[in-house]
C-alpha positions in Angstrom: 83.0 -6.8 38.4 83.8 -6.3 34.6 84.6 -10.6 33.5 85.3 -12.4 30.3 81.7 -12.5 29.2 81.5 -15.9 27.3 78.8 -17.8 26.7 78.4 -21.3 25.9 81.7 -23.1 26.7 84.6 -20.6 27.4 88.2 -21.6 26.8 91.1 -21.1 28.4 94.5 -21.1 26.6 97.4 -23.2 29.1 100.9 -21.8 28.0 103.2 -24.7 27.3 106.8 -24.7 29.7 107.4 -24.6 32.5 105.1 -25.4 35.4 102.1 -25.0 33.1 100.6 -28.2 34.5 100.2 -26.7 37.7 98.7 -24.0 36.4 96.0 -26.3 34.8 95.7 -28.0 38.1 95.0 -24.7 40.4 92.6 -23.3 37.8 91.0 -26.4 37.9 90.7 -26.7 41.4 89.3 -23.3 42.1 86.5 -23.7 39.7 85.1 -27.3 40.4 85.2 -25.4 43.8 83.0 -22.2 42.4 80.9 -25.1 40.5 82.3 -23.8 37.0 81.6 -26.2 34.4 82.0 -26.0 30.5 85.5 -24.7 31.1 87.5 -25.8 28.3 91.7 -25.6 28.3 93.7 -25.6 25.4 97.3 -26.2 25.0 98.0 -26.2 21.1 97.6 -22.5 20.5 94.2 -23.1 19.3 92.4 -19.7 19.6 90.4 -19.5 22.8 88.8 -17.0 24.9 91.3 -16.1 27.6 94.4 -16.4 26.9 97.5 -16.3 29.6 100.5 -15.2 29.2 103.2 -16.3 31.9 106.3 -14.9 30.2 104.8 -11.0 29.2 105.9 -11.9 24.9 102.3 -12.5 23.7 100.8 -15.2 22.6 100.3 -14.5 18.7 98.5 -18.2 18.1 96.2 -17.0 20.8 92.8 -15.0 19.6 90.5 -13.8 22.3 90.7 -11.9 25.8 94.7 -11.9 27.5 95.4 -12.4 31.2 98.8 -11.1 31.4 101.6 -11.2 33.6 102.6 -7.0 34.6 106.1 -6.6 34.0 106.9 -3.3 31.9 105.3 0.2 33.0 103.3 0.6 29.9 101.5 -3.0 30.9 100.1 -1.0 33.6 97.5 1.3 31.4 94.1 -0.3 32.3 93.0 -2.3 29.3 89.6 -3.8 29.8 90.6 -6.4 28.0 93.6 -7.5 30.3 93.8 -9.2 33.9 97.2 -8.5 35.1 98.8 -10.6 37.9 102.5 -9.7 39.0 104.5 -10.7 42.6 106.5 -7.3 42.5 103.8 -4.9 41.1 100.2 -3.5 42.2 97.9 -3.9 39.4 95.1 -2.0 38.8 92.9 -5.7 38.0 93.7 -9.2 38.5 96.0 -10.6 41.1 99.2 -9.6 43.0 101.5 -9.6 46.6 101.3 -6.9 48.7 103.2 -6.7 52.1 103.6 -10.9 52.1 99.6 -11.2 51.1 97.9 -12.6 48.1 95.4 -10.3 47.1 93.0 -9.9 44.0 91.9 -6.2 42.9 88.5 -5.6 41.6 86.5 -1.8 41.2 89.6 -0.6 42.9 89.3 -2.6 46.1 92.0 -5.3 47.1 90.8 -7.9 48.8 92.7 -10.6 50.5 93.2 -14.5 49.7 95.6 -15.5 51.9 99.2 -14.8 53.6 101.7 -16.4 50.7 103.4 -18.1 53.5 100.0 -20.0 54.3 99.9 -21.6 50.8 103.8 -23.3 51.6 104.2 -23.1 48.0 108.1 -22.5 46.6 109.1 -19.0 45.2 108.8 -20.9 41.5 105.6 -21.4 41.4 103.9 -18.0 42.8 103.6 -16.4 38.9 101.2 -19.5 38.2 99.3 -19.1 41.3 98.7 -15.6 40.8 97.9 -16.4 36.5 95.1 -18.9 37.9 93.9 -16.4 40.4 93.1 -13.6 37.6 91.8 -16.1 35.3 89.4 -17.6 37.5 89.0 -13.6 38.1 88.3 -13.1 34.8 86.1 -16.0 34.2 83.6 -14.5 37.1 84.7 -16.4 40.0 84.4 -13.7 43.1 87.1 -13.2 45.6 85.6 -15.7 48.8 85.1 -18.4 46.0 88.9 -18.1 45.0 89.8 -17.9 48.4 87.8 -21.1 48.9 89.6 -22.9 45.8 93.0 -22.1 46.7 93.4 -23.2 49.9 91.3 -26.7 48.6 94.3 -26.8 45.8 96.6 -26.5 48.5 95.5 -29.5 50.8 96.0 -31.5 47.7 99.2 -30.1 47.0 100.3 -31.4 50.5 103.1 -34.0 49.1 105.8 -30.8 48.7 106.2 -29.4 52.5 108.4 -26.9 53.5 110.4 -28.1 56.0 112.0 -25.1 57.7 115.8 -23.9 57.5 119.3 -24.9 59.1 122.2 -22.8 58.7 120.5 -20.6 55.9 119.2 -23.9 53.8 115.9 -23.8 53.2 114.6 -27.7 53.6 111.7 -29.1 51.4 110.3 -32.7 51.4 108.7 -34.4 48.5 109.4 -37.9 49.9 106.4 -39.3 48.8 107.0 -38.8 45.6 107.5 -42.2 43.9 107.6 -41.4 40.1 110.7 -39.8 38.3 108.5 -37.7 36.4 107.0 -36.4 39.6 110.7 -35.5 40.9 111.3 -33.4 37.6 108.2 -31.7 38.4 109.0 -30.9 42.1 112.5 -29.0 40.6 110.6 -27.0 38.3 108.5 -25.7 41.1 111.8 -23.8 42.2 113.6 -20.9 40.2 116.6 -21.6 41.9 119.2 -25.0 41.2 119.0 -26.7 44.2 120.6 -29.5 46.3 118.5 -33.1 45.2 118.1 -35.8 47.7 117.1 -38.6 45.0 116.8 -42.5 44.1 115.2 -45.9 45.9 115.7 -49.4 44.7 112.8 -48.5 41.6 114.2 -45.7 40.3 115.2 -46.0 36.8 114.4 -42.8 34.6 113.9 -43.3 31.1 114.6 -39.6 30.4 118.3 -38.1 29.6 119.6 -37.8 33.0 121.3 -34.3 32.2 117.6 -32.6 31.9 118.1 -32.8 35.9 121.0 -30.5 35.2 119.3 -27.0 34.8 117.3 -27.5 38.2 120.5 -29.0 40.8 123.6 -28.2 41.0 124.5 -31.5 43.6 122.8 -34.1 43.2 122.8 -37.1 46.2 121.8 -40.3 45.6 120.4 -42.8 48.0 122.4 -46.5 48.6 119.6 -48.7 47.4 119.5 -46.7 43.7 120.0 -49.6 41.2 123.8 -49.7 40.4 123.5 -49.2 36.6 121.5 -45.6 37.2 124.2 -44.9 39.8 126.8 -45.5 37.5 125.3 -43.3 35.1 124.5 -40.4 37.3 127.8 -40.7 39.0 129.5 -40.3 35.4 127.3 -37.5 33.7 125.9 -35.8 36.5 129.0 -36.0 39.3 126.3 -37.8 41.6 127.1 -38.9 44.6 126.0 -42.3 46.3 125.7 -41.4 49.9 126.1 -44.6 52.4 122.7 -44.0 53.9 119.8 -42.2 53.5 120.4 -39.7 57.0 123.9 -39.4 55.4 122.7 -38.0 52.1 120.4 -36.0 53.9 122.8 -34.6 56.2 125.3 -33.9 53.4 123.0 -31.7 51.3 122.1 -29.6 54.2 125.9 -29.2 55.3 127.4 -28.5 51.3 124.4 -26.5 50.4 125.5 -23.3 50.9 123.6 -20.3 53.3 120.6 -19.2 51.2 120.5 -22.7 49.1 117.5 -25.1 49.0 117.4 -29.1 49.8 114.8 -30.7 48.4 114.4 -34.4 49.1 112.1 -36.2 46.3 113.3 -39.8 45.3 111.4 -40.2 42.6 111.5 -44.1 44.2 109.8 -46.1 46.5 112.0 -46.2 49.7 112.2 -48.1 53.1 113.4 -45.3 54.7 111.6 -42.5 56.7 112.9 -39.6 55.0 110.9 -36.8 56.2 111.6 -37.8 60.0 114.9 -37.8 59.1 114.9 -34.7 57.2 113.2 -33.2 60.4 115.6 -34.3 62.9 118.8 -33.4 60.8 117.0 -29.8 60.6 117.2 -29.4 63.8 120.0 -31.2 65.3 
């Protein structure tokens, strides 16, 4: 298998945007797994070695190697320069989704990491799995040692579960999360607006409350939300303060429409069970 071939202490240029810490986080993952030290990650621009691309623009600040998302015919030329990784087309090296299966392509063989429904992850953040699997490709790790560092990333990815579906809504729980910041970064894991499920007696976000805008379209509060956040949210956002927690949950999954995702992440510590009742109002 053609890789980066660095010596000394390779770096990796992390995009900045969206999701980006995750995609820090898997990479990470799957080579403390493989034993892959002297991996360094750089998020100014700096010039590295590898350099990934999630958006298919270039990175011009970038010098070195390119892992590349495949998105325009032309991108498709082998370059042996390039790891491609794309969810709607087969690339000729790097990582992609065939048939509902993660797979990496090396020498022309495709071998298999794992079913995409297995990882549980949401449809936002399967670009930046796939970008971690080619560069851990293209950094030498083989296929079994991936596999291997994946599914350990996963396990520790645990706190967002997909929860199943009523009526067409697809349910996802994130009540553990306890930190507003967390909650913003459960909503960018989904390319879709969805239906929030957020608050507890701690939660007071310092951030401007309309960033929440261009990931929900409703937004639910829960009772024990301190009033003066309520207020606010109520006024900019059209909130709504729901008179219980199984009452908020039960109204995103009833005025989210067929096809629509709930996700339930307070962002707050909380008294209340919500992932039994999120489970029980699934199927009820």
């Amino acid at each position: 298998m053609k890789t980066a071939n660095l010596t000394g202490t390779a770096s990796v240029g992390i995009p900045l945007g969206r999701n980006s810490q995750w995609l820090q986080e898997i990479l990470e993952t799957i080579l403390r797994e493989n034993g892959r030290q002297g991996i360094r990650f750089v998020t100014d621009g700096s010039p590295c070695d590898l350099a990934i691309d999630l958006e298919g623009d270039g990175l011009p600040t970038h010098q070195g190697k390119r892992v590349r998302l495949c998105r325009e015919e032309e991108d498709c030329v082998p370059n042996p320069d390039e790891w491609q990784f794309s969810p709607e087309t087969i690339v000729w090296r790097g990582a992609s989704l065939r048939h509902g299966l993660m797979v990496v392509v090396q020498a022309g063989r495709a071998f298999v990491l794992s079913p995409l429904r297995d990882l549980g992850i949401p449809d936002g953040m399967v670009d930046i799995v796939l970008a971690a699997v080619a560069t851990a490709q293209a950094l030498g790790v083989e296929p079994t040692g991936i596999r291997t560092g994946l599914l350990s990333w996963r396990k520790e990815f645990s706190r967002l579960r997909f929860c199943g579906e009523r009526l067409g809504v697809r349910a996802w729980n994130d009540s553990f999360c306890q930190d507003e910041y967390e909650m913003l970064r459960a909503l960018r894991c989904f390319n879709r607006k969805v239906t929030l499920v957020v608050g507890g007696p701690d939660f007071d976000p310092d951030f401007d409350p309309e960033t929440v805008l261009s990931h929900s379209n409703r937004i639910l509060l829960l009772p024990e939300t301190p009033l003066a956040v309520r207020r606010m949210w109520e006024t900019v956002l059209q909130a709504q303060t729901a008179k219980n927690a199984r009452d908020a949950i039960r109204l995103g999954l009833d005025r989210t429409s067929a096809g629509g995702t709930l996700l339930v992440s307070p962002g707050s510590r909380t008294t209340e069970n919500l992932a039994e009742i999120l489970s029980q109002e699934i199927t009820r």
